[in-house]
N, C-alpha and C positions, 0 to 999 in steps of 0.2 A: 473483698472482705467477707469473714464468715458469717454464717447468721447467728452465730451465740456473741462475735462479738458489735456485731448492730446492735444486738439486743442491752449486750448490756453497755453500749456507748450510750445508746440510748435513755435506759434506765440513768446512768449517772448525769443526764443533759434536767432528765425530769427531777432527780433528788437537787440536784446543785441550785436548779431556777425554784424549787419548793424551799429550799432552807435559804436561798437569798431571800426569795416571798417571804417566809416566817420572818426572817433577821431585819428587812425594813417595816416590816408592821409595827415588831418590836420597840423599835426605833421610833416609830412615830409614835405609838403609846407612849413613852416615855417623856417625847416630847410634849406631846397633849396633856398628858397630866402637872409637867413643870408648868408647863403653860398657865393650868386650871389652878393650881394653886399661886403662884404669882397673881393672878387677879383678884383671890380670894383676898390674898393679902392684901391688896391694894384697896381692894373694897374695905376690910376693917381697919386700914390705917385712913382713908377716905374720911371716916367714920368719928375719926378723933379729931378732924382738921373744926379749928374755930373761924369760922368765915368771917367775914368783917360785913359789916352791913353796907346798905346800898349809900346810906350818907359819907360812911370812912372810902367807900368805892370811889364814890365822884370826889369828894377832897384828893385823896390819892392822885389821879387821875387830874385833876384841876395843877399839884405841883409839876407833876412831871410835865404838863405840857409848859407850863410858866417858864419852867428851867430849862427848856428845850429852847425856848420861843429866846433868853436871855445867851444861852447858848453861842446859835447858830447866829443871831445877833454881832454878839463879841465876835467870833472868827469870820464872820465875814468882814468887819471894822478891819482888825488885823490883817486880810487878805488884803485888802484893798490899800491899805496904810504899804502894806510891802511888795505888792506888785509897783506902786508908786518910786519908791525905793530904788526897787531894781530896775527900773524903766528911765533913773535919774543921772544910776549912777552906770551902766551900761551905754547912755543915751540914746 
């Protein structure tokens, strides 16, 4: 190979890995700042949220578990009422 085209295989190894460099910097910038401003937003929509207090917390919290507790109750009734069933008529 000659030496003018070393040089300039060369030269284009070093532009191609510099404008990929530049093109993913890029890239991240862009990223980074969608980023930053999605949180921004989050932060002032954060901002409007009406929390509920710690009394409406524990009521909250007090149904779901009741309804849970009533729940799993009933299907398991049910499970057992039909595995009976099928244990009868199966024999």
């Amino acid at each position: 190979m000659r030496s003018a085209d070393r040089r300039l295989k060369a030269f284009y190894e070093v532009f191609r890995c510099g404008v990929i460099r530049d093109f993913r910097m890029d890239r991240i910038k862009v990223i980074a700042e969608k980023v930053r401003q999605f949180l921004a937003g989050s932060k002032v929509e954060l901002k409007k949220v009406t929390w509920p207090t710690p009394k409406q917390t524990l009521a909250s919290t007090s149904v779901v578990i009741i309804v849970v507790i009533i729940v799993s109750v009933f299907l398991g009734i049910v499970d057992f009422g039909l595995t009976k069933i099928v244990k009868l008529v199966l024999g």
